[in-house]
N, C-alpha and C positions, 0 to 999 in steps of 0.2 A: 505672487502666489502661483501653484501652478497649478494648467490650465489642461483642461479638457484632453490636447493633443500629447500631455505629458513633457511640456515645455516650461521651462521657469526661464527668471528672468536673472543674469549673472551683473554683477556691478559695472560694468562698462554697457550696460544695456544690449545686451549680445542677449537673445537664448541661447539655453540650453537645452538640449533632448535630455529628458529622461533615461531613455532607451534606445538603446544603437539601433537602427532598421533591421537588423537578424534575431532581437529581440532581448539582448544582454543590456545590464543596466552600462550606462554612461560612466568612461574615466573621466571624461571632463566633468560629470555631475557628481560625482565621487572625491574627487580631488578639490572640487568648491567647497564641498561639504567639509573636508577633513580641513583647508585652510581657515573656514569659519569654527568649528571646533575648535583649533589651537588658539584662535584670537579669542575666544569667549565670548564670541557675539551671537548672545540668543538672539536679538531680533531679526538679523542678517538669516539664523538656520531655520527662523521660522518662516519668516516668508518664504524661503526655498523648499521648504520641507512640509510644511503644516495643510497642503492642499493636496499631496499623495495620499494616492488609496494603501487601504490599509496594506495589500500586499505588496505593494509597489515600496513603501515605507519597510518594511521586511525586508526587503531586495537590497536599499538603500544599510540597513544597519548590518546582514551580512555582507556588503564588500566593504563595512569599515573597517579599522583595524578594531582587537579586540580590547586596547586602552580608549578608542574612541567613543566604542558604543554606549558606557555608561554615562559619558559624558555628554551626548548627542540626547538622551532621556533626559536627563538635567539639563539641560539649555532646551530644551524645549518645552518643557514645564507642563502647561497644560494643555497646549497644543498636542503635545504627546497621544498618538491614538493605541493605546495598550492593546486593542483589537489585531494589531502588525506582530506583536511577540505570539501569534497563531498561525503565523505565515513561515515563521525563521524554523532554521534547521534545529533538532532539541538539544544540540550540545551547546549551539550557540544560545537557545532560548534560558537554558539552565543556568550558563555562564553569568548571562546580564542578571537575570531576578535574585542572584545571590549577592549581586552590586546595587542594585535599587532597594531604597531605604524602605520600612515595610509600611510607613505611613503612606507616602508616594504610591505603594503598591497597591492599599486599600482604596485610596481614590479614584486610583485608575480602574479596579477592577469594578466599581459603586459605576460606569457609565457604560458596561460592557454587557453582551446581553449573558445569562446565565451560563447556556453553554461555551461561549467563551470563558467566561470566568472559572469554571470549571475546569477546562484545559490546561489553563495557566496557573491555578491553584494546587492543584496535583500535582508538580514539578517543583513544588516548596517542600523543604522536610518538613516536621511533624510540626515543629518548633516555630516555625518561621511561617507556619498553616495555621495556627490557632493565634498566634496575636493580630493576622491580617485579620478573618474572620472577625475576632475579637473586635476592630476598628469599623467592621459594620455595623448597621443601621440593625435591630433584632431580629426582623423580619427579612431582611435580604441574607444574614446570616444564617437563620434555618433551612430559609430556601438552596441555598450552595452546600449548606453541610448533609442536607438530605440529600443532594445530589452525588454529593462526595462519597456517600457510605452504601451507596451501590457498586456493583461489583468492577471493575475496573473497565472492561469491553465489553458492559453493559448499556444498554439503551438510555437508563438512567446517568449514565455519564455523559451524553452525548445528545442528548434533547434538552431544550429550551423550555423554558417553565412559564415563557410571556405567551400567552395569548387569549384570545377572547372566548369569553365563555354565557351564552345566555339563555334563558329559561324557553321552552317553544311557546309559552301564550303571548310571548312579547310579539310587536308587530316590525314590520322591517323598517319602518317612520320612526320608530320607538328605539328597536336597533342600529340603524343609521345616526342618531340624536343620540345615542348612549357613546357611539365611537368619535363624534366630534368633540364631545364634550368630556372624553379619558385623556386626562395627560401623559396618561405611563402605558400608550397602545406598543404592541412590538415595534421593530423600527419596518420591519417585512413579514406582511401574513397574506396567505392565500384564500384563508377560508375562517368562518368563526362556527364555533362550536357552538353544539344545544348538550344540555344537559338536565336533569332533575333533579330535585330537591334536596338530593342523598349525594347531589356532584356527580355522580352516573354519568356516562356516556350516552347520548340517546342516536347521535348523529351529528351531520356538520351541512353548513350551508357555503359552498363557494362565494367568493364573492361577487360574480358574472351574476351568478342565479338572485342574490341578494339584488344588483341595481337597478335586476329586469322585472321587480315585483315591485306593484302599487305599495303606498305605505301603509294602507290599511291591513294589508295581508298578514297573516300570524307564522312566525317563523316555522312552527313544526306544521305546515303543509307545505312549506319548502323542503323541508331538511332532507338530507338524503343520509339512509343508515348505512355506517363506516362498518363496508367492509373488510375494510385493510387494516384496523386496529393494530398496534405494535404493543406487546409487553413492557413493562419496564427492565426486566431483568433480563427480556432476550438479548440474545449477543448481535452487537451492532453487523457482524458480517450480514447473519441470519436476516436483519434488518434491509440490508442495503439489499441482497434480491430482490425481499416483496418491493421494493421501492424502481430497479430494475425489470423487473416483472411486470409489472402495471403501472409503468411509465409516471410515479408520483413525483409531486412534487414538496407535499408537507403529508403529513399521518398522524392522528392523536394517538398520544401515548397511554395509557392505562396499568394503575396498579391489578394485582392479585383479586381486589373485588367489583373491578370494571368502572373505578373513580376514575374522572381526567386528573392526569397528572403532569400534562403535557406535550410536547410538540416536537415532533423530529423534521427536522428542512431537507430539503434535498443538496444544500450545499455541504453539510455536516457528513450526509450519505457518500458524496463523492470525493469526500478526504478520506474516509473509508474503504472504497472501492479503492483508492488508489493507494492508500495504507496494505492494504491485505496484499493488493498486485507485488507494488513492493518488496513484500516479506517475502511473497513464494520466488519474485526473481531474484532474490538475496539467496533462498537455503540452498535454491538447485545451483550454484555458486558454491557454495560453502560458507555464506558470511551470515554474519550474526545478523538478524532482523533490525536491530538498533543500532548499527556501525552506520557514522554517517561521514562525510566529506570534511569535517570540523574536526575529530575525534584526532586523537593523538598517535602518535606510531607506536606504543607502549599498548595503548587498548586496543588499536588495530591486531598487531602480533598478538596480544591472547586472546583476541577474537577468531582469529583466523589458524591459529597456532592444534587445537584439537583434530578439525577439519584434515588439515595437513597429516597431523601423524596417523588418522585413519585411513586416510589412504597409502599412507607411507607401508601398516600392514596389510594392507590387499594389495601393492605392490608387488610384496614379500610374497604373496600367494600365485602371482602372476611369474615369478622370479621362479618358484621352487616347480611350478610345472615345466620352464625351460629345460630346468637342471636335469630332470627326467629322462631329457633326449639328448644328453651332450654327444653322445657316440652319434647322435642320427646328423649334427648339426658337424661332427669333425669329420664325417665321409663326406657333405655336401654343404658348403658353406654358404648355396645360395638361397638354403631353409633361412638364413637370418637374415638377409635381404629382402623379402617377402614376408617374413613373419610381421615385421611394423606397419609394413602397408595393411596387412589381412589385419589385422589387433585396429587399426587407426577407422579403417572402414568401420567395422563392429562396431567401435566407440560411441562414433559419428551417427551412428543408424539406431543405437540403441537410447541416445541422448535423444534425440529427436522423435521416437516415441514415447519417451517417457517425460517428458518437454510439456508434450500432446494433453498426454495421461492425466498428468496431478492438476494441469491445467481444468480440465474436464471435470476432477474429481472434484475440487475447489469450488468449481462453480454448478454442482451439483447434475452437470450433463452427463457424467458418465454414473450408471446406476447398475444396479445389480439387473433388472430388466434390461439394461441390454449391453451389459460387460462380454456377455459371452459372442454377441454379435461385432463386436469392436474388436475382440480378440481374435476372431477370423477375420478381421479384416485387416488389421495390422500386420498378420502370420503371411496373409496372400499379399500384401506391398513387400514383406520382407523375402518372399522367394521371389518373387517378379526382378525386385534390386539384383537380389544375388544371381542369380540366373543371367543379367546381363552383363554387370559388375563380372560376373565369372567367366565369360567371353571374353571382354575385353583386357583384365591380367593375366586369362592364361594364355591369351595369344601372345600379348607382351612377354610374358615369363619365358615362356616358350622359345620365342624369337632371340630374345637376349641373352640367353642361357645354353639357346642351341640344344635343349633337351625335352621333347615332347612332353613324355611323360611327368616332368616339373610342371608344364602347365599345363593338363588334368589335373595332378594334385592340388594345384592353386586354385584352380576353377571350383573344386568339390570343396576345400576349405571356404573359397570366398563364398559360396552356398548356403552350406551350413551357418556361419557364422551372421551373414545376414537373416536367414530366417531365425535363429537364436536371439540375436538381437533384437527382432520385433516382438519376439514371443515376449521377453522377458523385459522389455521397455514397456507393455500393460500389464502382465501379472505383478510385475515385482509392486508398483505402488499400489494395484489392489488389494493381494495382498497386506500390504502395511494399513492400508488406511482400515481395511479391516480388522486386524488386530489393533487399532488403536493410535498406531503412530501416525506422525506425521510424513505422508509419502513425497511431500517437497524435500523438507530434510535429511530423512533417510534414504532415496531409490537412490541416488548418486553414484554413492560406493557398492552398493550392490551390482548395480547395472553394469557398473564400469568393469569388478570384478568379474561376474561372470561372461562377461564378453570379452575380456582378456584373456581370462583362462579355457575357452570354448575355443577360439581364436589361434591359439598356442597347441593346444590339444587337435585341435584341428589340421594345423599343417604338419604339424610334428608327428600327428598320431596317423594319418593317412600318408605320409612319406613314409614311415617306417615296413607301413604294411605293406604299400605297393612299389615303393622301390628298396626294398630288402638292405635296411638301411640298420637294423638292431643289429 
């Protein structure tokens, strides 16, 4: 079995590490694995395998091959902790549950807490959702299907339905004596709920505060009233602040008329936080939010394929301002030596406030109370930059070209363009997120566009003027 330090035990008596000391899972633990697979010997994968934490088991089924993993859930039978298809990547998680038979599947999800079973139930189509369902127990099935017909990135998808809920005249000797003697308690809870008659929320008692009261004590002069209450239908981002915000660790969930209706963890939160992180470093990328490491190069390329030809037209936009100057660019050819530098600065300056920006805006730090204050501040990093940055290539310019006046014009381009770039690395996504969009997604090609074309128009447009270049 394996053991604590993440070590099993290999048939010549040798451990195994788990995980290589940089923190990747083991080829030698993987290559046991896949030998045991091909022989068919369950009992060999479960002693290897049946003592991994649930994500650790995840770790193990992504580096099998993808003919192994169904097989590795069949030889491990009941050992199998379904809890691990919450850990894998979701092309790989989708792969396997459309190879696991759907009885196997109902069993497995009958030992899992709700919110898990929810995660993994969602990733069945319709068909292959309602005969698992179907194989529950009645009551465990309305519980998941109420869960299920909340809104997708709602609270209700993403909280757990186990936990304890008791009346305030009950005493804490009473309440203590009710949790020994529940067999279906969560497997982790922080705190037990009070509620009334009507299921009402009234408040919650930690459990610290619960062990430090005599038993005659009555729960509601303990309770303390929740106020951090979660909707159900709030959207789990929305969620994962207040939880962020006031450092929680669980929260009752409440319907529309203030019933409990359950429990939000803080581990559910921080797949969250790290799900949204995700996406926003995916858009300002250009990748699909669901392209993952698994995904095929057919779905990669039309993921990534729209991205590309938008920028392909603001290219096109950055192209026809050159065209503008070609007489300026045929009397001095060292306008296009410097034009990439000046266009590449911009880039670089304008990605990196706008980086800042959607960052801010995502996580509700940048606000219309003090946008305008952010925006003079990023305008005054952005001449400070250029202001130096314009020193140091127009000396270069200058030097290398042997033409003074090249590096003034270089210097007043590298100017402008840096303060245009900070201007427009916080307007552009307030803007957007204002109107509506989403300013991960969309500043990209803007940003990039008008710091190309600022950029361009910049060396090109102050060459002409001042070295009589039309």
């Amino acid at each position: 079995m394996a053991e604590a330090d993440d070590r099993t035990a290999a048939p010549e008596g040798a451990e195994i590490a788990f995980r290589e000391p940089e923190g990747e899972v083991s080829r030698a633990f993987v290559e046991h694995a896949e030998d045991l697979i091909a022989a068919g010997d369950a009992a060999g994968l479960r002693d290897l395998a049946a003592g991994l934490h649930e994500a650790d088991m995840g770790a193990l089924i992504e580096a099998l091959g993808a003919a192994d993993r169904p097989r590795f859930v069949a030889l491990m039978g009941e050992d199998f902790d379904f809890a691990a298809l919450t850990e894998i990547d979701d092309a790989v998680r989708e792969e396997l549950l459309e190879q696991i038979p759907n009885d196997a599947l109902a069993e497995g999800v009958r030992e899992l807490d709700s919110d898990d079973a929810v995660y993994i139930l969602e990733d069945l189509d319709e068909a292959d959702k309602a005969e698992v369902l179907e194989r529950l127990p009645a009551l465990e099935r309305l519980v998941l299907q109420r869960s299920l017909d909340y809104p997708e990135d709602s609270v209700g998808r993403l909280m757990q339905t186990e936990l304890i809920a008791v009346p305030p005249f009950w005493s804490v000797g009473q309440t203590i004596d009710y949790m020994r003697e529940t067999p279906d308690l969560p497997e982790t809870f922080y705190e037990i709920f009070v509620i009334d008659p009507g299921h009402k929320l009234v408040g919650s008692v930690p459990l610290d505060a619960l062990l430090r009261s005599k038993r005659p004590v009555k729960i509601g002069d303990i309770l303390v009233e929740d106020r951090h209450r979660i909707r159900v239908t709030q959207d789990q981002e929305d969620a994962a602040r207040v939880f962020q915000r006031y450092n929680l660790v669980s929260a009752p969930v409440v319907d529309e008329t203030e019933r409990l209706v359950g429990v939000l963890m803080v581990d559910d939160v921080v797949d969250v936080i790290d799900e949204e992180a995700d996406e926003d470093l995916k858009a300002l990328g250009g990748v699909a939010s669901d392209e993952e490491l698994s995904d095929s190069v057919l779905d990669i390329v039309k993921s990534r394929f729209p991205w590309l030809l938008a920028n392909l037209f603001t290219a096109l936009i950055s192209a026809s301002v050159i065209n503008m100057f070609d007489g300026a660019i045929e009397k001095l050819v060292a306008l296009a030596v410097v034009m990439p530098v000046i266009a590449s600065m911009g880039g670089n300056a304008g990605t990196q406030t706008m980086t800042v920006a959607v960052r801010a805006i995502a996580t509700r730090e940048l606000t219309r109370s003090n946008s305008w204050r952010v925006v003079r501040r990023e305008m005054t990093v952005g001449l400070i930059n250029g202001l130096v940055f314009a020193l140091i290539l127009g000396v270069l310019a200058a030097t290398f070209f042997r033409l003074a006046d090249l590096g003034l014009v270089v210097a007043l381009a590298m100017t402008t363009v840096l303060l245009a770039a900070g201007l427009g690395g916080i307007v552009i996504p307030l803007v957007l997120n204002r109107m509506g969009a989403d300013p991960a997604v969309a500043s990209g090609p803007f940003v990039t566009t008008i710091t190309d074309v600022i950029s361009f128009l910049s060396v090109l447009g102050i060459a002409t003027l001042w070295l009589g270049l039309s």
